[in-house]
C-alpha positions as CSV (number, residue, x, y, z in Angstrom):
1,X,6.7,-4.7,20.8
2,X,3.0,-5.0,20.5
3,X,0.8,-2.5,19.1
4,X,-0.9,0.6,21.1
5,X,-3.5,3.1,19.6
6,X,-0.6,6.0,20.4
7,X,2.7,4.5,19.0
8,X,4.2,6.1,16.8
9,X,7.3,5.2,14.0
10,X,9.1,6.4,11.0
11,X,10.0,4.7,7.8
12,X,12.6,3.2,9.1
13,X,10.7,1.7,12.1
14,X,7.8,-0.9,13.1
15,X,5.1,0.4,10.3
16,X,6.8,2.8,9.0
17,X,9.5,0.3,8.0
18,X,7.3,-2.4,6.0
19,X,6.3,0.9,3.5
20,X,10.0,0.8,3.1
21,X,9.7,-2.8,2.5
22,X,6.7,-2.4,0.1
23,X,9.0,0.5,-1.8
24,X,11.9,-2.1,-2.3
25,X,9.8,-4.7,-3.6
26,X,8.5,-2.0,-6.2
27,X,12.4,-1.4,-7.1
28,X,12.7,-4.7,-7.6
29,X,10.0,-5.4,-9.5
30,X,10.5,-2.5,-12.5
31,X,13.4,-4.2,-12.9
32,X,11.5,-7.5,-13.8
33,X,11.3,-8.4,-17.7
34,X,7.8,-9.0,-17.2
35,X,7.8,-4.9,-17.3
36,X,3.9,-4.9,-15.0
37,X,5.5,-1.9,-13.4
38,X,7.7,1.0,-13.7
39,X,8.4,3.0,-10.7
40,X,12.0,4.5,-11.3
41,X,11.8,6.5,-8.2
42,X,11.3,3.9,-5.6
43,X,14.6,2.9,-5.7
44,X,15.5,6.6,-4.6
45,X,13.2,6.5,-2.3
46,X,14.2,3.6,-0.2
47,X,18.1,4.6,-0.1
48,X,16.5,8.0,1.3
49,X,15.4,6.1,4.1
50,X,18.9,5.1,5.2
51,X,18.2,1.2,6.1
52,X,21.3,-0.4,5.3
53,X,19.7,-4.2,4.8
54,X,17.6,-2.6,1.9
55,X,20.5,-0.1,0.4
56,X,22.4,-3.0,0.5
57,X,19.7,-5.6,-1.6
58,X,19.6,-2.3,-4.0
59,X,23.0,-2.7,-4.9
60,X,23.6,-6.1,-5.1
61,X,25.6,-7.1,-2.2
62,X,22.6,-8.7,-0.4
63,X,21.2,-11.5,-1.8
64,X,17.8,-12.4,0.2
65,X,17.7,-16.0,-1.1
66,X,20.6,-16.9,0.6
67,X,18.8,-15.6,3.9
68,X,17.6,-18.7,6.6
69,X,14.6,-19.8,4.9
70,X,14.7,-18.3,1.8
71,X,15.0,-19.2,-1.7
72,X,15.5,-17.6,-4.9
73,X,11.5,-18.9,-5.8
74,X,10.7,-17.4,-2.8
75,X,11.9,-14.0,-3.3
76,X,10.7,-13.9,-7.0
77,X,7.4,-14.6,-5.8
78,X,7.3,-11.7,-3.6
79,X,8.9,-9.7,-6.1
80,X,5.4,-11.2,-8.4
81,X,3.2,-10.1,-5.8
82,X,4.3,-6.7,-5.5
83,X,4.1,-6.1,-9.4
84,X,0.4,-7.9,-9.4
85,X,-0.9,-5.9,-6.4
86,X,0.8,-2.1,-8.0
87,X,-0.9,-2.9,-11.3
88,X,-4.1,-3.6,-10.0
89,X,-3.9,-0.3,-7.6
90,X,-2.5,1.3,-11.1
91,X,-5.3,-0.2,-13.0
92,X,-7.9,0.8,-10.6
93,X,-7.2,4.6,-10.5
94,X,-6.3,5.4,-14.3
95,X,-10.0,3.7,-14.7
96,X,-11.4,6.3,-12.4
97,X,-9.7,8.9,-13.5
98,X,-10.6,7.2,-17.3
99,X,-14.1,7.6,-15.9
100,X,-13.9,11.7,-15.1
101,X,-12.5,11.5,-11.7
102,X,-10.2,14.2,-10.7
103,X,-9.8,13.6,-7.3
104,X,-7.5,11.3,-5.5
105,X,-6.4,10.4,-2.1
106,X,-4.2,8.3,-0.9
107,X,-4.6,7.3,2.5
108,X,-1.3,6.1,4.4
109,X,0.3,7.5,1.0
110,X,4.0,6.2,2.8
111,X,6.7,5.9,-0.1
112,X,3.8,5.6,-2.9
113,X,5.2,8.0,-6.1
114,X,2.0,7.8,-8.3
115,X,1.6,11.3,-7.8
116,X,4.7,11.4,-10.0
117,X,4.5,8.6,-12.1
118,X,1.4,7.8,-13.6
119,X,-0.1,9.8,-16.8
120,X,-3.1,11.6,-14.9
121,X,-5.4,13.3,-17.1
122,X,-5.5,17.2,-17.1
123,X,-6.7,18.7,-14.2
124,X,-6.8,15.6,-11.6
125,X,-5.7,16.4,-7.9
126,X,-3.6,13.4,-6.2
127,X,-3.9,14.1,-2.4
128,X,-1.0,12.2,-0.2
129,X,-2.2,11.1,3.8
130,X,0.4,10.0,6.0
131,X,2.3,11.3,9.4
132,X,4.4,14.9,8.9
133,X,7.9,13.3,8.5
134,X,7.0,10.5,5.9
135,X,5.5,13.3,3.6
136,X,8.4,15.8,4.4
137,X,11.1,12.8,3.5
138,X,9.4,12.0,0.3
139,X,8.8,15.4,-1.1
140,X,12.5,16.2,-0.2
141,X,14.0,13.3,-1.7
142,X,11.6,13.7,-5.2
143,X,12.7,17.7,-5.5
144,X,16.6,16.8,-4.9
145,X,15.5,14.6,-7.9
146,X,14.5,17.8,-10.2
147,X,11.3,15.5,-11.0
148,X,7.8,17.1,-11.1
149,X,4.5,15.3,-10.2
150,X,2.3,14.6,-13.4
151,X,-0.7,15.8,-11.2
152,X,-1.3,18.4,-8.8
153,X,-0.3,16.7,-5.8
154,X,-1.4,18.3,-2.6
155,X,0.0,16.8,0.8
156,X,-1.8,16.3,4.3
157,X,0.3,15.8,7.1
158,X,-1.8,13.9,9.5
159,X,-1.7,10.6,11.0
160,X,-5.3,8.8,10.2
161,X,-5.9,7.9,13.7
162,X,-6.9,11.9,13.7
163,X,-9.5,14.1,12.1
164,X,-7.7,13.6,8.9
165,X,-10.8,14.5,6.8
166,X,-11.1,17.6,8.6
167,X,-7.2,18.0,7.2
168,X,-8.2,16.7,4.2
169,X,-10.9,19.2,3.6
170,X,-8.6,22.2,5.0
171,X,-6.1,20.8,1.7
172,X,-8.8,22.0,-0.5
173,X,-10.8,18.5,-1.4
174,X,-14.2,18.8,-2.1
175,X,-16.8,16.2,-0.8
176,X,-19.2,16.8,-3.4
177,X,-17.2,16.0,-6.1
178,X,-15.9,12.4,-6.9
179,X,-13.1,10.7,-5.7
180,X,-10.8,7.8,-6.4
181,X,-9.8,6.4,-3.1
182,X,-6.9,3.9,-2.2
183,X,-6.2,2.3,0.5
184,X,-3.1,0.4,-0.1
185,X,-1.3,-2.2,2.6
186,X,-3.1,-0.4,5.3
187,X,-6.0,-2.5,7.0
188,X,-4.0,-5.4,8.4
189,X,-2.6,-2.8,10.6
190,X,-5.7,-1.2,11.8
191,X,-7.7,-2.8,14.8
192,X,-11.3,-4.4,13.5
193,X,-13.0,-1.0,15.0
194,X,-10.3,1.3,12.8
195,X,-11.2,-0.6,9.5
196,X,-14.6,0.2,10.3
197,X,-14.4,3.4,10.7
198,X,-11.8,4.4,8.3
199,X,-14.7,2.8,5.8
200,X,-17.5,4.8,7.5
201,X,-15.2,8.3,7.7
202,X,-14.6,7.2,3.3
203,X,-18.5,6.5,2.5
204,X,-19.2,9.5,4.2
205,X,-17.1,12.0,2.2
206,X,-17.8,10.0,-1.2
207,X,-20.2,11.4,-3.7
208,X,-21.7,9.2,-6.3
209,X,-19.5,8.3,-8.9
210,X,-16.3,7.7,-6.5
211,X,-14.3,4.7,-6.4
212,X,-12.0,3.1,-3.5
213,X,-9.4,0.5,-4.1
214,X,-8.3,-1.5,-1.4
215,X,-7.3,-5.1,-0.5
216,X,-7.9,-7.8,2.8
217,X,-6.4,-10.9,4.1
218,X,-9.0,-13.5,5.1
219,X,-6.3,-15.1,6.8
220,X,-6.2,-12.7,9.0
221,X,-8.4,-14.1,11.7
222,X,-6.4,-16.9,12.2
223,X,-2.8,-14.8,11.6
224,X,0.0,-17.2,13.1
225,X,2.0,-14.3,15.1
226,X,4.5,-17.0,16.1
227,X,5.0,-18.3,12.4
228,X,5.3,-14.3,11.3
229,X,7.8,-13.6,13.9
230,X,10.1,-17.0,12.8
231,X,10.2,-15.5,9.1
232,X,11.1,-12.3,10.2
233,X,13.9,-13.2,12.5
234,X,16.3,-13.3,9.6
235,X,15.5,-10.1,8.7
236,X,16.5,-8.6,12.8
237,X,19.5,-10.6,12.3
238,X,21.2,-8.6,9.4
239,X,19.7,-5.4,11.0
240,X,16.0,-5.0,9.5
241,X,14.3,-4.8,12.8
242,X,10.7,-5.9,11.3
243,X,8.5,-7.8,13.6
244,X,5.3,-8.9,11.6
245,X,4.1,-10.5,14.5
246,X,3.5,-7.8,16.4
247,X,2.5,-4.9,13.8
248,X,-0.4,-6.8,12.5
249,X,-3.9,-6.4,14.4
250,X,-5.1,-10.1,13.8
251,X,-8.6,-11.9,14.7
252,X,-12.1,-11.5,13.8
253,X,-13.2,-8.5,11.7
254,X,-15.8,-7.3,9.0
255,X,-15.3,-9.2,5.4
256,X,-14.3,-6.0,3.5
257,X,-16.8,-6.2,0.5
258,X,-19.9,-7.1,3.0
259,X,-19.0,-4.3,4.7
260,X,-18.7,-2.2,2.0
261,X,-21.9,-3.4,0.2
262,X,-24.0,-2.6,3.0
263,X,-22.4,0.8,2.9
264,X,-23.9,1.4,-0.5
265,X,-20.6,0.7,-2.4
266,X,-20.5,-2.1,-6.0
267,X,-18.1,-4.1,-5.2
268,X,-16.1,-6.5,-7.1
269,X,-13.3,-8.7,-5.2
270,X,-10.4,-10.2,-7.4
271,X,-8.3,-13.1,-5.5
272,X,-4.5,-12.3,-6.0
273,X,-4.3,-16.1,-7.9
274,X,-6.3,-14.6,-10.2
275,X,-4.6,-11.8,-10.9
276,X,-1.6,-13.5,-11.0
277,X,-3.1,-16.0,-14.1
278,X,-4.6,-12.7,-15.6
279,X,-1.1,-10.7,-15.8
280,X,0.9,-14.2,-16.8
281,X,2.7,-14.3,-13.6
282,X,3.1,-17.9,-12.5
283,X,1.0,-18.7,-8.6
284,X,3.9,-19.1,-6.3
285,X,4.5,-22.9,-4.5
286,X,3.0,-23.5,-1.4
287,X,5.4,-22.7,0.7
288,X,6.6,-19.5,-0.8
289,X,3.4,-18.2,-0.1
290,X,2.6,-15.4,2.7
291,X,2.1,-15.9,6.2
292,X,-1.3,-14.3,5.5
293,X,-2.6,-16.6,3.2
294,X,-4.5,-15.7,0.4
295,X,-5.0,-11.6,-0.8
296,X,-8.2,-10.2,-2.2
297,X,-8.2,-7.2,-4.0
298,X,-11.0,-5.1,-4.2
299,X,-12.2,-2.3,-6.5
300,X,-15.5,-0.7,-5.2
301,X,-17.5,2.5,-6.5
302,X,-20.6,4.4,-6.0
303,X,-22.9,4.2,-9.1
304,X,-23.4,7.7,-10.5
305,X,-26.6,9.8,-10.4
């Protein structure tokens, strides 16, 4: 089913379901000898969720590869991926908060456990974004775990298509301050206006010396729905009901760091083949690659007064 700007989901459903996705591949790769990650609570996480075609990959009685179209290279090199893009996300906000930021937000926070697992420095503040029943599932599942979060982690139950900074604000963040921003796997499913706007809404609550990490597909304007839809229909078939085809807002849009620069942001944009060659992960064939072509990640700031 196509997009609407009033549809809604959960995590195990259209959006909702590729953060479950995203949370797998994190699973998946802290168990990988190259050791780029550790998140020993997205595994927990994703069983939470209840969808059996991931439960099932979690314990080993699902092997992917052996789907239509995969390939053991093929699933190792989205395992890679995930590891290169949650290191760079990682990177990015232990350098802010390296820097003296003690403010955080994560916008579209879905299954994301940084709160919990990174060492934040004394005093920082992680604030979570994302729709009242994603939060409410993830803070359930952590406390049934007995685990505390390494920050002070304050949640804000709104969906970002509302007055989420006005949310935001009402959590207790301050504007004047700065802020480490992330905004993780969330523009390809924003229209081109949304992106914009989401950017605008950032810049304007972003005092000098904040930072925002983010990433963009140029691929997107010319996103092959079709192509997306034929690599997902495995997926349906053992029960995942994940049609990338249709949850992606494809076609023209603002380049992310243009947009940014004219916004007043420094902005540096790292290719993912270059991340890959700088954290030793070999680039994955040409046809393992993703249906959205190459990845740019981007860590931007505001120079300080």
């Amino acid at each position: 089913m196509a997009r609407t700007g009033d549809d809604s989901w959960d995590l195990a459903s259209s959006v909702g379901a590729t953060a479950t996705m995203v949370a797998a591949g994190r699973a998946f790769a802290s168990l990988d000898p190259k050791g780029l990650i550790d998140d020993p609570f997205a595994a927990p996480l994703v069983r939470a969720v209840g969808l059996d075609f991931f439960t099932t990959m979690l314990d080993g009685d699902l092997d992917v590869s052996q789907l239509p179209g995969g390939s053991a290279d093929r699933v190792q090199s989205m395992i890679d991926a995930m590891a290169v893009r949650t290191r760079f996300f990682d990177d990015h906000l232990m350098a802010a908060t390296a820097g003296g930021v003690r403010q955080v937000v994560i916008l579209a926070s879905g299954l994301d456990s940084r709160a919990y697992r990174l060492p934040w420095p004394d005093g920082t503040v992680v604030y979570e974004i994302d729709q009242p029943d994603v939060i409410t599932l993830k803070t359930q599942t952590l406390n049934n775990l007995g685990v505390e979060p390494t920050a002070t982690r304050r949640t804000v139950s709104i969906d970002l298509r509302e007055d989420w900074p006005a949310a935001l604000r009402d959590a207790g963040f301050d504007a004047s301050q700065p802020t480490a921003w992330l905004a993780e796997g969330l523009l390809i499913y924003l229209p081109p206006d949304a992106q914009d706007h989401l950017f605008d809404l950032i810049t304007r609550h972003s005092a000098a010396g904040s930072t925002l990490g983010t990433e963009y597909a140029p691929g997107i304007v010319d996103f092959d729905a079709e192509k997306a839809r034929e690599l997902s229909a495995p997926l349906r078939e053992y029960g995942l009901n994940i049609d990338m085809g249709s949850l992606v807002y494809a076609g023209r849009r603002n380049e992310v760091t243009d947009y940014l620069r004219r916004s007043g942001w420094q902005v540096t944009g790292s290719p993912r083949d270059e991340l890959f060659s700088k954290f030793g992960v070999p680039l994955p064939a040409p046809e393992d690659d993703d249906v959205l072509g190459e990845i740019v990640y981007v860590s931007a700031h505001i120079q300080p007064t």
